[in-house]
N, C-alpha and C positions, 0 to 999 in steps of 0.2 A: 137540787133539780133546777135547770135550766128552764125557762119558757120554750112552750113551743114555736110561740113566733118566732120568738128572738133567733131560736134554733132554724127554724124553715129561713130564716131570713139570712143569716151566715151561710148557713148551704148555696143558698142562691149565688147571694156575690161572689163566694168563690166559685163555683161553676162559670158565672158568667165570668170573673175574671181571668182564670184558666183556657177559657172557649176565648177571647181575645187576645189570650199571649198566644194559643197555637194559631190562631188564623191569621196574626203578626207576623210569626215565623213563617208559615208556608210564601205569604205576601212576601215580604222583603226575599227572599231565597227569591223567588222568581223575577225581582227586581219591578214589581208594580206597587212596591208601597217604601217610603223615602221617607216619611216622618213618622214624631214621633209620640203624637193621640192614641196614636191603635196599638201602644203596648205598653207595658210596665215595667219593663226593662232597657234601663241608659246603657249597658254596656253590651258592644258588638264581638263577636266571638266569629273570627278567622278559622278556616280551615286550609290546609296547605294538602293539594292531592297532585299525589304522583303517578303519571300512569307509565308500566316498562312493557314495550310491546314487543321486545326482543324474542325472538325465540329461538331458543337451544336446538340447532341442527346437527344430524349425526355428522362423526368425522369422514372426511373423504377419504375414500382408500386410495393407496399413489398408485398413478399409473404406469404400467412398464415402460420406458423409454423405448421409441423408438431407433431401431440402428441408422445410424447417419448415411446418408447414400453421397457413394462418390460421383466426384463431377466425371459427366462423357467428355471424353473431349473426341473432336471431329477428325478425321484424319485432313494430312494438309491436301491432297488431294481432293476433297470432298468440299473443301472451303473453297477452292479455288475453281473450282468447277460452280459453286452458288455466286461467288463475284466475278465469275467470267459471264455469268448468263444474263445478271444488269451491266456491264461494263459499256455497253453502246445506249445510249439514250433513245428517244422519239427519234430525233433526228440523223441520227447514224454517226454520232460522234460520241468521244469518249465519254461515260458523265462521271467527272473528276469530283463533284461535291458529293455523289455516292461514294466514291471509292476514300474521300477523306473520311465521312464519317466511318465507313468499314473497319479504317486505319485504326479509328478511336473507339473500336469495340471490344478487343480487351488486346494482348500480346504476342495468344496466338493467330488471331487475324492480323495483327498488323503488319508483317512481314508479308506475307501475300497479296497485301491491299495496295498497299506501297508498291509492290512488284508494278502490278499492273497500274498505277498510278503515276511510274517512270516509264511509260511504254511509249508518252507522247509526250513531249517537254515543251513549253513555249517559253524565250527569254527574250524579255521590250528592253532589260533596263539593265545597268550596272547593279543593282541589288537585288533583283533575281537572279543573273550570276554567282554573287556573293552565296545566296541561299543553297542555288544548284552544287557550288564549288563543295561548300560544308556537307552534303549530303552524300555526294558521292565519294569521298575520301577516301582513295585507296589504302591507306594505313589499316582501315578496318576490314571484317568480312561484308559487315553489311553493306558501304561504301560502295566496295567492290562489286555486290549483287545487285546495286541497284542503279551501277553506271552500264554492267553487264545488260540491262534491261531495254535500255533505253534502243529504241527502230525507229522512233522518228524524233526529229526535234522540227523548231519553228522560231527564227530568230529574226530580230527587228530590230536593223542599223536607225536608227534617228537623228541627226542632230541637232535638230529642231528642238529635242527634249531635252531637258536640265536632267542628267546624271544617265544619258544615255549610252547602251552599252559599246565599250571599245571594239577595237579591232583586235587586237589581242585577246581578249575576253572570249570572243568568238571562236577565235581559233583554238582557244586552250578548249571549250566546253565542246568544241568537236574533236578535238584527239582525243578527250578523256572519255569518248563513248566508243568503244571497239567495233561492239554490234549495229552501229549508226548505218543507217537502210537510205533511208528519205530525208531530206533535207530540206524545208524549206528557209531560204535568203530575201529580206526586201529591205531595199537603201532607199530612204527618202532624205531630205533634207541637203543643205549646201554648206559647205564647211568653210571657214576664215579664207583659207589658203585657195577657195577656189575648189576641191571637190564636193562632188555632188552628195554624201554620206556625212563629209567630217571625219571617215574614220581613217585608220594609216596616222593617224596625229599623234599617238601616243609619245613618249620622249624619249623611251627605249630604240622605238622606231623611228623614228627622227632625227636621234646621233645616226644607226646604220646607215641610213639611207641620207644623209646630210648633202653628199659629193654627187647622190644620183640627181636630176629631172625627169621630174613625172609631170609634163603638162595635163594629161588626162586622167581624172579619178583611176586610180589601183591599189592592189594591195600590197604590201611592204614586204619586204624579201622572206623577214621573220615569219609572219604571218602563213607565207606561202610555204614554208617548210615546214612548221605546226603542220599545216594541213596536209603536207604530203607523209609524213609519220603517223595520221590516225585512220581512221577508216576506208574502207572503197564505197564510196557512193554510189545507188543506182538507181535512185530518183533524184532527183533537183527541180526544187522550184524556185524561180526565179523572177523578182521584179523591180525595176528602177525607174525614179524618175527623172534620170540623167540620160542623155542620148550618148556623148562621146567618153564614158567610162570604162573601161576595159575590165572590170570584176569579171561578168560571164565569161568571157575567153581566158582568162585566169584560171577563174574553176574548172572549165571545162578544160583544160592542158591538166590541170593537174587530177582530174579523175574521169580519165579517157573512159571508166568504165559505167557511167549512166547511161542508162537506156532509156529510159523516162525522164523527161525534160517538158516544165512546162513553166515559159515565160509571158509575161504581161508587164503591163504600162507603155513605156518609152518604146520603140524599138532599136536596139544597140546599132552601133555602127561600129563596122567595118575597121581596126583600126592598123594602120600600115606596120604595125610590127606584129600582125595575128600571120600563123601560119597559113602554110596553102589550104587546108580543110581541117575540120574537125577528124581524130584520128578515130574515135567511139563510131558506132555504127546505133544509129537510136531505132527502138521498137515501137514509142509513143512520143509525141509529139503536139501537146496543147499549147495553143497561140493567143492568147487576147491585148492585140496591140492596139495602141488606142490610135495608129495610124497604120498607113500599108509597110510592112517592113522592104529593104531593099533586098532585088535581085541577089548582089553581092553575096550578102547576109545570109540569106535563103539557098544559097548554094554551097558557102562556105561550110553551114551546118549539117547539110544532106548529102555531102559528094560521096560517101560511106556508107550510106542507109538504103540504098536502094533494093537493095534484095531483103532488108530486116524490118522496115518499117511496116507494122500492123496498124498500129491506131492511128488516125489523127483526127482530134477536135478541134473546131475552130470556133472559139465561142463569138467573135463580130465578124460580122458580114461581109466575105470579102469580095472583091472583084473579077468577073470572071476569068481573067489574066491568070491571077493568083490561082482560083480554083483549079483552073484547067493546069498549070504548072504545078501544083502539088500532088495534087488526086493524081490525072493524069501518069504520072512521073512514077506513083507509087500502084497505079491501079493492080497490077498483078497480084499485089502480096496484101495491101489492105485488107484485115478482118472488120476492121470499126471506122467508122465514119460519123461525125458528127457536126452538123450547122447550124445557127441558129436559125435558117429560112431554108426553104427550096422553093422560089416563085416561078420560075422560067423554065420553059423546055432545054434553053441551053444547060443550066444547072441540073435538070433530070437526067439530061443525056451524059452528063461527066458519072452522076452517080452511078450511073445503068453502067458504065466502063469496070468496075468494082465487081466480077466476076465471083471472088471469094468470099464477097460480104457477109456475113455474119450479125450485124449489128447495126443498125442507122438509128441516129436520133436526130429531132427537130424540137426544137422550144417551143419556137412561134407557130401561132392557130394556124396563119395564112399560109398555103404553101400548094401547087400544085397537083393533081390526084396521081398524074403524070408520074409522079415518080416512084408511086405504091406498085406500080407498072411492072417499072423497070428492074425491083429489086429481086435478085434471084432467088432459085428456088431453095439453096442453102441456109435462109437469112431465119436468122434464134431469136433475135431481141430487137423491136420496133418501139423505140419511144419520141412521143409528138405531143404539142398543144393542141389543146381543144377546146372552141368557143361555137357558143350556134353557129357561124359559117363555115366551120370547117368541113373537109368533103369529106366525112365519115363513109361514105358509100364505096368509096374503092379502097379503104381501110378494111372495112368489111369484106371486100372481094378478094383482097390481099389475104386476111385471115380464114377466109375457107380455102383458098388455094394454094398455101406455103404450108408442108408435111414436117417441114423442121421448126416450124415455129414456136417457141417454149413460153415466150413473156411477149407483155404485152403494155407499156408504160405510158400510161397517162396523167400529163397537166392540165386541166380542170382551169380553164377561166372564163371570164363570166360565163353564165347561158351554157357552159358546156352541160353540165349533168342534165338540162333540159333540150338537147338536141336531140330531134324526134330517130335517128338511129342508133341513139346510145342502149336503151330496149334488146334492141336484134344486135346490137354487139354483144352484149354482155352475154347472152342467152347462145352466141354461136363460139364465145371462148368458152363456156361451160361446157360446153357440149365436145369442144376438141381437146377438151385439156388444157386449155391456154391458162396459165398464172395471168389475171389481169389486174394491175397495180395503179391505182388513182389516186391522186394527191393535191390539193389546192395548195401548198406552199412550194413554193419555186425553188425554195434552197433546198427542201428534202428532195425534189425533183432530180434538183443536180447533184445529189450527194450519192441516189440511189442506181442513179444511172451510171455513173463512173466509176466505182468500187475501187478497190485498192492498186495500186502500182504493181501489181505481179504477173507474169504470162498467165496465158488462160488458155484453157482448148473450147471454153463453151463460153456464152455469156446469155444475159449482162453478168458482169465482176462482180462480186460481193467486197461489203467491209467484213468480212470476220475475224476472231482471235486464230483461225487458222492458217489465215495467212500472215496473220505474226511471226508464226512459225517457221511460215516460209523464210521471212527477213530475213530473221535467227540465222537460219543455216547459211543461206546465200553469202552472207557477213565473213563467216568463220575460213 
């Protein structure tokens, strides 16, 4: 038999020893007891827990495939109808960097884009000929379609510039377009030899021509015959900074058939081996010489035109001499008429002569009311500057009393839109039906106003892709 103390006394300490291993245990798990008074066990006992939170998701059932849908493709008609409709920019000119990216839209655009992207050609230099030459390559069809394309070109003798285009050059990229419409030519620069271009130098041309003298810039025999094997021209534009070069009468012998002729810079002279007149009979006729051209000149070009000549623009201001012997000369048959001024009664009274008129333009704000007057009562298309002093009042009077008038074209500068009758203009072309067309940029002005190089029964002339059309045929 055990004591009962002894017994009650055993009981205790284990209990109390027991009651501080588990209060040990709870303590250290929870990480607030770190040593090692408060228990009776040295050895630490790790547990390693894993938790898988993954969970088993049913299988996906597959799903049907869908059928592959084929690509549309556009008819070529319908593409060429979406890049003819951006083919003109703001400004009424081609816009060539929409029609390259076009090109590079996929293979069936590219042929189309390219079409209309050889409609207008500009060549500065010997290596955009190069470029030109490789594209149009007759050996291929493509070649073929896109030398076929080409209605106008725009070429720039220099020789001023390092690697600028030949004379030859020229003449080859104009045979090799059949359907070549409009042409514009401009020679600046003065060559080794004394002409005004540098060009004819080539050394092809230079054996031929070795035995001849050519005191006055022209073009080499070669040249001239290229040119008379490719196309018939019926625009030309033309400008030089040479006075005694014979280029223009060149060209013009060998394509008696331009009707549209519009030169600037120099004014040519006269040179003693030009025939007695120009043989073409012209229908247009724009001048901006940066002096008064001579009599001679002036007659040599027109002794044929007198019954044909419809338009004539005169973009500087010429003298009344001048005006009264041009206008004058042509007033019976004139449709169009263009000045940069009309200040004077004299100058109204030439206009008022223009019985058939059809069309008058003025640039400049200042100008006469005089001659809103004079214009008849057949007149379609009036376009003039406008600045607070212009005399918009007999503009206005003009526009309720002309039953044929259709447009109505305005240049905005300064103060214009705030002149106190621009209100009751606007509000009496609404009222008649007038297209009234206002612009503060002077180049859209002129771009707008002169349209294309083609006869017309009505005006003003538009740029359109339909008188491309026209080109086209005229060409063939």
């Amino acid at each position: 038999m055990f004591p009962l103390t002894a017994h009650h006394n055993a009981i205790e300490r284990f209990a109390f020893e027991g009651a501080l291993t588990t209060a040990s245990f709870y303590l250290a798990n929870m990480g607030l007891l770190n040593f090692k008074p408060f228990t009776s066990h040295t050895r630490a006992i790790s547990h390693d827990i894993v938790l898988d939170l993954k969970v088993a998701l049913p299988a996906r059932k597959p799903r049907p495939q869908r059928p592959q849908r084929k690509a549309v493709h556009l008819p070529v008609e319908i593409i060429m109808h979406i890049l003819e409709a951006g083919y003109f920019s703001d400004e009424f000119k081609p816009d060539d960097q929409l029609l390259r990216n076009c090109a590079l839209v996929c293979r069936v655009w590219s042929g189309p884009a390219q079409k209309l992207l050889f409609r207008s050609v500009t060549l500065r230099d010997q290596l955009a000929f190069d470029s030109f030459k490789l594209a149009i390559d007759s050996s291929s069809d493509k070649g073929t379609m896109l030398a076929d394309s080409v209605v106008r070109m725009r070429v720039v003798l220099d020789h001023n510039q390092p690697g600028h285009l030949s004379e030859t050059s020229f003449a080859r990229a104009v045979a090799s377009c059949p359907k070549l419409y409009e042409l514009g030519l401009f020679i600046y620069g003065r060559g080794p030899s004394g002409g005004c271009s540098g060009i004819g130098n080539d050394v092809r041309d230079s054996i031929v021509d070795s035995t001849l003298s050519r005191p006055s810039p022209s073009f080499s025999r070669n040249t001239l015959s290229r040119l008379r094997l490719g196309p018939r021209i019926a625009a030309l534009q033309y400008g030089s900074s040479c006075a005694d070069d014979e280029y223009l009468f060149q060209l013009l012998d060998v394509w008696p058939s331009v009707r549209s002729l519009e030169v600037r810079g120099v004014p040519p002279q006269l040179p003693a081996t030009a025939s007695i007149s120009y043989s073409g009979a012209l229908e247009e006729l724009h001048m901006n010489f940066q002096s008064k051209p001579s009599t001679d000149f002036m007659n040599w070009l027109l002794q044929n035109s007198g019954r044909s000549m419809r338009i004539l623009d005169l973009e500087r201001e010429p003298s009344n001499d001048l005006l009264e012997h041009l206008v004058g000369r042509h007033a019976s048959t004139l449709e169009s008429l263009a000045l940069p001024s009309c200040c004077s009664r004299e100058s109204a009274a030439v206009v008022g002569q223009c019985e058939k008129l059809k069309e008058f333009r003025v640039e400049h704000s200042l100008g006469t009311p005089l001659v809103y007057k004079m214009l008849p009562e057949g007149i379609q298309h009036v376009a003039l500057g406008v600045d607070r002093d212009t005399p918009l009042e007999a503009v206005l009077s003009m526009v309720k009393t002309r039953d044929e008038l259709q447009v109505l074209t305005l240049q905005v500068w300064e103060g214009g839109l705030r002149h106190p009758a621009m209100p009751s203009l606007k509000m009496e072309c609404a009222a008649r039906g007038i297209e009234l067309r206002i612009t503060r940029d002077v180049r859209v002005f002129r771009t707008m106003i002169r349209g294309d190089p083609v006869p017309s029964v009505s005006f003003p002339r538009m740029k359109s892709l339909s008188n491309v059309q026209h080109m086209r045929a005229v060409s063939l």
